[in-house]
C-alpha positions as CSV (number, residue, x, y, z in Angstrom):
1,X,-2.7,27.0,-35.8
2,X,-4.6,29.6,-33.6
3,X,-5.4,29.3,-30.1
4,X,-8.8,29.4,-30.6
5,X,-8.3,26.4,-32.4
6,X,-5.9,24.4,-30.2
7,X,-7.9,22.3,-27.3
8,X,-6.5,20.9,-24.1
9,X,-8.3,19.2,-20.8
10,X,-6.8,22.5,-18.9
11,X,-8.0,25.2,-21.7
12,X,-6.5,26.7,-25.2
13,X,-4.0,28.8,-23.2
14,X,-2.1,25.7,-21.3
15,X,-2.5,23.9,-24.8
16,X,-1.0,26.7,-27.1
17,X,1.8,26.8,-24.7
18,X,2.5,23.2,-25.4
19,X,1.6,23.5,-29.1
20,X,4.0,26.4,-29.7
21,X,7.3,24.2,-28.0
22,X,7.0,20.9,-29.6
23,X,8.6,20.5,-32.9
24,X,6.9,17.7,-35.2
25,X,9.9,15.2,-37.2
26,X,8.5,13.3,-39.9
27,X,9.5,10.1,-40.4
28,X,10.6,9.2,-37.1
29,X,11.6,6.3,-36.0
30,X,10.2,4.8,-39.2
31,X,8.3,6.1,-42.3
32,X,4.8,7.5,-41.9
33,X,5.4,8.5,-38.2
34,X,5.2,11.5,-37.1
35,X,7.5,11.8,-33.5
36,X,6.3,15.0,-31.3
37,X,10.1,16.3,-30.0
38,X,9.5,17.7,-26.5
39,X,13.2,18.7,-26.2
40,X,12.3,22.8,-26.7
41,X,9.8,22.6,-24.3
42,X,11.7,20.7,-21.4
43,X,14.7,23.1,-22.5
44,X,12.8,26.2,-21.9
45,X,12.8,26.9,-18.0
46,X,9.9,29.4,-17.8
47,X,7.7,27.5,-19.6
48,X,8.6,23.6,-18.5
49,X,7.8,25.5,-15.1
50,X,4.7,27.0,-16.0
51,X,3.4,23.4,-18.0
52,X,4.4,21.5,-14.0
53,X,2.3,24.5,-12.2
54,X,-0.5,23.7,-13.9
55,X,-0.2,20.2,-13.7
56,X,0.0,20.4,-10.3
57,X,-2.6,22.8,-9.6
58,X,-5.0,21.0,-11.4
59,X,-4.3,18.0,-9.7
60,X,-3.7,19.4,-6.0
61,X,-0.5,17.5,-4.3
62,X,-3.0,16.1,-1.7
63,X,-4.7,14.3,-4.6
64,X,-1.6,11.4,-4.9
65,X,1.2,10.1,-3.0
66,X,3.7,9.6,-5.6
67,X,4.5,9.9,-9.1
68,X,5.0,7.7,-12.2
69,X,6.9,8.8,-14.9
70,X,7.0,6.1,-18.1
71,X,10.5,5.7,-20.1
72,X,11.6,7.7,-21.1
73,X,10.5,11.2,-21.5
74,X,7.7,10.8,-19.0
75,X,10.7,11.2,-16.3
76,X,11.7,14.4,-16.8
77,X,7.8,15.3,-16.3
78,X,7.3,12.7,-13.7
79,X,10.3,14.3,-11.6
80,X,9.3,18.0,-12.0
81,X,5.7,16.8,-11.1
82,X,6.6,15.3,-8.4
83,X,9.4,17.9,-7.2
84,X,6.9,20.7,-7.2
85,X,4.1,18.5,-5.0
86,X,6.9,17.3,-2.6
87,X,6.3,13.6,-3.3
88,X,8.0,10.5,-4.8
89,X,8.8,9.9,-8.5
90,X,8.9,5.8,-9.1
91,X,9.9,4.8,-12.8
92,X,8.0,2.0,-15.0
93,X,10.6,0.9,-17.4
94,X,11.4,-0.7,-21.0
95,X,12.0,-4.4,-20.1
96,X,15.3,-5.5,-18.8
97,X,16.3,-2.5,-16.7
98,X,14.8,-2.8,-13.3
99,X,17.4,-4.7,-10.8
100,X,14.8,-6.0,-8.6
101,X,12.2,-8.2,-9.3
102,X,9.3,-6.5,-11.8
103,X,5.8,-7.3,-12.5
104,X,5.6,-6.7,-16.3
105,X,3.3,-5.8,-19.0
106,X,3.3,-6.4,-22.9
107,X,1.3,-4.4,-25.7
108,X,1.4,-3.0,-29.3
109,X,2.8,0.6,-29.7
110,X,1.8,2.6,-33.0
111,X,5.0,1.1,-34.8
112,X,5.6,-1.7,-33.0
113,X,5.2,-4.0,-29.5
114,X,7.2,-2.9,-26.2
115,X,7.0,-4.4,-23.2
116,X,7.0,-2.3,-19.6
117,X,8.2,-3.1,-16.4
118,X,8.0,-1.5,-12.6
119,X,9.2,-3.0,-9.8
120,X,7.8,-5.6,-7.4
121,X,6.4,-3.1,-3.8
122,X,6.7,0.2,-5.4
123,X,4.0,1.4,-3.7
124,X,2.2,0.4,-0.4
125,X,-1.6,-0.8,-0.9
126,X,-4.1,1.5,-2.2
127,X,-1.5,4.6,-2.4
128,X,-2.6,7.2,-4.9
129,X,-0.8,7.0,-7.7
130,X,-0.1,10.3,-11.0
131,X,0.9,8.7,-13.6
132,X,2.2,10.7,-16.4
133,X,4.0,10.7,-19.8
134,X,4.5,12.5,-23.2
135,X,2.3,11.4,-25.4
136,X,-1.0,9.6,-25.5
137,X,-1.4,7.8,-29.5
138,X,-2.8,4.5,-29.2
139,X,-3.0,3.9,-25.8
140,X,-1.2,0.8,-25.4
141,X,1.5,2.3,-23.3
142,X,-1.1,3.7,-21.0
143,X,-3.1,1.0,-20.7
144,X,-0.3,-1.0,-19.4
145,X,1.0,1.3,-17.3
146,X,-2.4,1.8,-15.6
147,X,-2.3,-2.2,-14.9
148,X,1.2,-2.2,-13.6
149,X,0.7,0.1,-11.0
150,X,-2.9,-1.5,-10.0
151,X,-0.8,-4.9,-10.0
152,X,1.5,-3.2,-8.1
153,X,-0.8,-2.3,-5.4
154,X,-1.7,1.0,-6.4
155,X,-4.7,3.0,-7.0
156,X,-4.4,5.0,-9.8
157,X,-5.2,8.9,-9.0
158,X,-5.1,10.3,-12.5
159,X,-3.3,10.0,-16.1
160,X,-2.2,13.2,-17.6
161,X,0.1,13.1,-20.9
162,X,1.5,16.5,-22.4
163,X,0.0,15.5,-25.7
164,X,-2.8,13.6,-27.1
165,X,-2.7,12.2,-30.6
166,X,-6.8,11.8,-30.8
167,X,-6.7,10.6,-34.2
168,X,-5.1,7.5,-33.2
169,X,-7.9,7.1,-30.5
170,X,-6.0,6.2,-27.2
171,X,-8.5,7.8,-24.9
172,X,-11.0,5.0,-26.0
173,X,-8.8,2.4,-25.1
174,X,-9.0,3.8,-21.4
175,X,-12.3,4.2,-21.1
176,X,-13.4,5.0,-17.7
177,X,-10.0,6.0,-16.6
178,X,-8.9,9.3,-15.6
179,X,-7.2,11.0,-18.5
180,X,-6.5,14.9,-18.6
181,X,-4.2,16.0,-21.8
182,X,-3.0,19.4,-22.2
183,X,-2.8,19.4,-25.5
184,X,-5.6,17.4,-28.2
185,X,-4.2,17.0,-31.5
């Protein structure tokens, strides 16, 4: 792939950069999947930290208050994100793992159904919320993580995912919610 031909919601240069660290595994976790392994690109210190500038800059830290990361790769984004804005990083998690009380959300993944948790007063009413993740495919994680932190009490200040499968047409499934990809595959 060129960069001419690689598209992102912050321009060809921001999504080559992703495009050229993620390595594609067939077959993963079942047949006829194929997983996007962000492992080189979180591994690779200038660039992870050149991916968070952006993020941040496009967002501007006065923009949100604190940071969702979904389980589990959107953490490691989530706490860089939220590291380099000065804010607070709160988790939404696979069902079962929260010690507290958790308002909860169930939907269909691309190979299967998940359910997603965050806990009960995570955020104070109307506090701008970032949430982020890995990858956007069908949109089902999205979707419910956008209701668990409007639930939750808060206002949701933008979605941004690393990388989004269009194909499986996630994007549609949020319509009117504020979705910014860096890379559109």
């Amino acid at each position: 792939m060129t960069n001419d031909v690689l598209q992102g919601d912050s321009g060809p240069a921001t999504a080559a950069r992703v495009a050229e660290l993620v390595v594609d595994v067939p077959d993963f976790p079942q047949a006829g999947v194929m997983f996007k392994d962000l492992t080189p690109l979180f591994a690779d210190g200038p660039a992870f930290r050149e991916l968070i500038d952006v993020i941040v800059d496009h967002y501007g830290a006065d923009t949100f208050d604190v940071v969702v990361g979904v389980e589990a790769r959107g953490f490691v984004i989530a706490a860089a994100v939220a590291y380099a804005a000065g804010k607070g990083v709160v988790p939404v998690r696979k069902a079962g793992k929260l010690p507290r009380p958790a308002h909860s959300a169930s939907y269909a993944l691309e190979y299967g159904q998940a359910t997603l948790e965050i806990s009960e007063g995570s955020f104070t009413s109307g506090q701008r919320v970032l949430v982020v993740d890995d990858v956007l495919a069908t949109g089902g994680t999205a979707e419910a993580t956008l209701d668990l932190v409007e639930r939750s009490g808060g206002q949701v200040a933008g979605f941004l995912v690393l990388i989004e499968l269009g194909f499986l047409n996630g994007r549609e499934r949020l319509t009117g919610r504020p979705v910014h990809a860096l890379l559109r595959v």
